[in-house]
N, C-alpha and C positions, 0 to 999 in steps of 0.2 A: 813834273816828271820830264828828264831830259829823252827822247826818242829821236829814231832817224826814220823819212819817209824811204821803203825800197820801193819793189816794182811794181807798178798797175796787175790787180790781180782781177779787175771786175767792173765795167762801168752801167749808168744808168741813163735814164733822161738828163738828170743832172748833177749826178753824183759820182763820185770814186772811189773804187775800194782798192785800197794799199796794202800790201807786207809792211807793219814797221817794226822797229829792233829798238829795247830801251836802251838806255847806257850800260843797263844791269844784264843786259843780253835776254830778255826777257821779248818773245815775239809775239804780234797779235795784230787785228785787222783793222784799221782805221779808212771810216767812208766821210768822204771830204766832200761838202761843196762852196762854192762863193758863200761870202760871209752874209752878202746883201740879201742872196736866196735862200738861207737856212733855216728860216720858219719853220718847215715841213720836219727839219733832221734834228730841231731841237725840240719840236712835240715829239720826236720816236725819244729822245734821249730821256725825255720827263718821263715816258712811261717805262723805257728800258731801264732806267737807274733806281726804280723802286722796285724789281724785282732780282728775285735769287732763288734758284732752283738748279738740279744740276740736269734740268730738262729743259733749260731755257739759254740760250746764247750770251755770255756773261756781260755785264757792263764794267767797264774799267775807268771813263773820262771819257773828259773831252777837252778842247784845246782851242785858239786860234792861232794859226802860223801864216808866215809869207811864203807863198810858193808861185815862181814864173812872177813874180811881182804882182799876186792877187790875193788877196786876205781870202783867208780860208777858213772855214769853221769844219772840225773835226771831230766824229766820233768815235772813240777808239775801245773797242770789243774783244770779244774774243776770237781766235786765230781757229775756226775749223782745218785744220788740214787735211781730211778726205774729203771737202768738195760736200756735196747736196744728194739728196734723198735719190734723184735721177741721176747722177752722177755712179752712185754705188748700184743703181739698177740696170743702166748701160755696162757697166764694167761686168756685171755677173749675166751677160747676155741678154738682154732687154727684160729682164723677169726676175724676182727674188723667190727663192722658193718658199713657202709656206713657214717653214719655222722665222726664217729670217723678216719675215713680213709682221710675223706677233712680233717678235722681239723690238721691230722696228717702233708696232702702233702702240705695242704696250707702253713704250717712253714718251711717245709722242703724249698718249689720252695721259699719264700720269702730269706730263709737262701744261695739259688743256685743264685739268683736273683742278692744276696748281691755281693757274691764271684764272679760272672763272671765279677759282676762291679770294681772290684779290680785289673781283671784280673787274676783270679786263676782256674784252673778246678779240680775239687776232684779228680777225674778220677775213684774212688773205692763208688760211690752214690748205698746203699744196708740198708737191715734191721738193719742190726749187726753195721751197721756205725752211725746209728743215734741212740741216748741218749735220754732218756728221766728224765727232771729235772723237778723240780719243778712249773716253767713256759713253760713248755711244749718240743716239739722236738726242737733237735739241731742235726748240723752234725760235726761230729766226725773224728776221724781217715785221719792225711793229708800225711801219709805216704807214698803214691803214688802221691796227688797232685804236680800240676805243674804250672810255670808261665807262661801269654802268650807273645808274642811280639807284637801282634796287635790285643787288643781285641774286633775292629771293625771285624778283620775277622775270629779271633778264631783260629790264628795261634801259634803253642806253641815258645817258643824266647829257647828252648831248645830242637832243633831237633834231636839230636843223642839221647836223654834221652830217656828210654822203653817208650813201650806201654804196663800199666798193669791194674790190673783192677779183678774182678772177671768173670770167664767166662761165668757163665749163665746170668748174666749182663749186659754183652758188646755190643756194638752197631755193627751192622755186619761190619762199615768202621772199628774198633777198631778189631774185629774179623782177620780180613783180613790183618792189620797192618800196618794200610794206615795212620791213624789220629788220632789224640783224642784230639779234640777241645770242645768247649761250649755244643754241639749237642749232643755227647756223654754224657755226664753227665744227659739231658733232657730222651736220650732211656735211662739210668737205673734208673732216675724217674719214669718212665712210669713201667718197671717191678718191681717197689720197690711195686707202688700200685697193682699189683697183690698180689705180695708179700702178704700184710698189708691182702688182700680179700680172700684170698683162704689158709692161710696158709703154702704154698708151694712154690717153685719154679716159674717161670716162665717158662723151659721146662721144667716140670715134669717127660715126658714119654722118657726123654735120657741120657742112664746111663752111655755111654761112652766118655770119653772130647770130641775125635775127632769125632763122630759123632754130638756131639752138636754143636761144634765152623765153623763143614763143614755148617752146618742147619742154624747156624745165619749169617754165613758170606757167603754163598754164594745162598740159596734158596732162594725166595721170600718170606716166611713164616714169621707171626708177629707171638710174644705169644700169647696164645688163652686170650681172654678179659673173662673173668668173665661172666656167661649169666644172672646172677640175678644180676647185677649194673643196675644203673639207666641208661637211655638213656645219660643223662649230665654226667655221668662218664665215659661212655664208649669214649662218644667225645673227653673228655681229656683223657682218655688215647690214641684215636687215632691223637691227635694232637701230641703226645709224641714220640708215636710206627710207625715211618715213616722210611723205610728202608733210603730213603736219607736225608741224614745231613741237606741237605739247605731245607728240608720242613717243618723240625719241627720246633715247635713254640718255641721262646726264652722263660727264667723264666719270664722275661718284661710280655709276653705276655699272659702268665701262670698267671699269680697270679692276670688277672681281667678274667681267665673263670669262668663263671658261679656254675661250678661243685664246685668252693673253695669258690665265692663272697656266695652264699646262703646260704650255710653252714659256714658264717664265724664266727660268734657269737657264736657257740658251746661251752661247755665249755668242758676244758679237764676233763677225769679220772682222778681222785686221787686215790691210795691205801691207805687202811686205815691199813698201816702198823707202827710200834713205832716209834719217830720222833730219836732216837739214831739211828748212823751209823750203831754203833757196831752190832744191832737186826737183819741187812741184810748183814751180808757179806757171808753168808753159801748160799745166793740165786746165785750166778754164775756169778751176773752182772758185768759187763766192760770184756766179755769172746769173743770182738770181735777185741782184738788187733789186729792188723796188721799183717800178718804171713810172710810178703813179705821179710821181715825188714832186712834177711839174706843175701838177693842180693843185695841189693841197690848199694855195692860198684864192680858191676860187669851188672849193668842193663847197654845196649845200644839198640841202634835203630834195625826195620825189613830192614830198608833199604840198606844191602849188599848182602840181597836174590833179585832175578830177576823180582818177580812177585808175585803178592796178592797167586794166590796158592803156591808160594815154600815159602811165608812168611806162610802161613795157616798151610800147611805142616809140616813146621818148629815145630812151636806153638803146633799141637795137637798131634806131638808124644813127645813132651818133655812131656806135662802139663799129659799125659797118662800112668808116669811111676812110680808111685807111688799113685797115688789120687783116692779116691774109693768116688764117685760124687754123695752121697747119702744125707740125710740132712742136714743140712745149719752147723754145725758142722765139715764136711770136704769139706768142699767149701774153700778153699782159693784162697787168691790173687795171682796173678803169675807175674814172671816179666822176660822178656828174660834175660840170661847172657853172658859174653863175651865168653865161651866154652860152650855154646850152650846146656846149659842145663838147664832145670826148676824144681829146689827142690820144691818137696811141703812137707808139713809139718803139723801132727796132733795136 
């Protein structure tokens, strides 16, 4: 397919994401890096090119082109044009209101629902992850996802691979660096819709990594639920927010609670924004690449430390050496490395 690169609409640690235009006038999003570094962008491609859902961010190709005179490896997706989960939550004043939050998680868990049935877990399920297109949310970004080996039990068939993930996100077994199966992806369901509700964080009141990832992974403490949700929201999100993995409820199970069936009829926002690309690219959207994308050929497993605390340990003095854990902005993904260190990256 003949395509033209337009304008940077999004960068990452070492990636790019473009507007391109086919010859057929056909537009859509293409994330480019150096061809030598694309290990990382052509595992997302293996696993983005086996799926199709219309809950999941489409795959279209991939390519290598010369650009600035550096071979470049290219994936090219589908073109969100409203921008991200946080995006549509800033625009309606830092908060969705109730209806528009089921309508959101219903797509999202039906999109979770799909992927676990495939066998895949996101591992990175967050605001910045999900897209919002023209028929509504999708999930995004599979640059952490993983396959399972038995997805009866939600075992990953790649056990040395990281555990990574964003930290206010994580599931406290995922905190701890125990797992990160189906269940995990359900808790940062669960903290997406605070997310969606409050504008903010899930721990909001903790500004330091290690004190955060000590709080989810070893206190008893949930994120605080939102006090003005309905009682049916609060449910689902306590079906979600279960410190143990085998309580929470699968997306199966998710996607007939009440909280999403009653509300399912809603119809999405639209922007009444110019139907040309070109009229939104100065707005920020696809600004939630992957920041991980650096490590990927140096991620391995928690499992040569002795114990969920020297894996904890491990974890929150690396993720605490660079990252200032203030709005969703310098929140990145992390991912252990093999010299035991975690770049983060603005």
């Amino acid at each position: 397919m003949e395509w033209t690169r337009g304008h940077v609409i999004g960068r990452g640690a070492t990636a790019t994401v473009s507007i391109a235009t086919s010859r057929s006038g056909d537009v859509f999003a293409v994330k480019s890096v150096e061809l030598s570094k694309s290990e990382f962008l052509k595992r997302e491609e293996k696993i983005l090119s086996t799926l199709n859902s219309p809950f999941v961010v489409g795959y279209i190709g991939s390519d290598n082109t010369r650009y600035n005179s550096t071979i470049m490896f290219d994936l090219m997706m589908e073109y969100a044009r409203y921008g991200t989960l946080v995006d549509a939550t800033h625009e309606c004043g830092g908060r969705l209101d109730e209806s528009m939050i089921s309508h959101y998680t219903s797509q999202i868990v039906q999109g979770l629902k799909y992927l676990h049935s495939t066998g895949i877990v996101h591992c990175d399920i967050k605001g910045r992850n999900i897209v919002i297109g023209e028929d509504g949310a999708k999930i995004s970004d599979f640059g952490c996802a993983k396959r399972i080996k038995n997805p009866v039990e939600g075992l990953r068939d790649d056990q040395e691979a990281s555990i990574g993930g964003t930290p206010a996100f994580m599931a406290p077994e995922v905190a701890r660096g125990e797992e990160q199966g189906f269940p995990a992806d359900i808790w940062a369901l669960g903290c997406t819709v605070i997310e969606m509700a409050t504008g903010d964080l899930p721990w909001p009141n903790l500004s330091h990594p290690s004190s955060l990832l000590y709080r989810i992974a070893l206190s008893e403490e949930l994120p605080e639920f939102p006090a003005f949700l309905s009682d049916k929201a609060k449910d689902f999100l306590n079906k979600c927010l279960r410190r143990n993995p085998k309580e929470r409820w699968t997306a199966t199970q998710l996607v007939k609670h009440p909280f999403l069936e009653e509300l399912s009829s809603v119809k999405k926002s639209t922007k009444e924004t110019a139907g040309s690309p070109t009229s939104i690219l100065d707005q920020g959207i696809w600004s939630f690449i992957d920041e991980s994308e650096s490590q990927y050929n140096q991620s391995r497993t928690y499992s040569t430390l002795n114990s969920p605390n020297q894996r904890l340990k491990q974890l929150s003095m690396n993720s605490g050496l660079m990252v200032n854990w203030n709005w969703e902005d310098s929140w990145l993904t992390i991912r252990d490395s093999e010299d035991n260190n975690i770049r983060s990256v603005q």
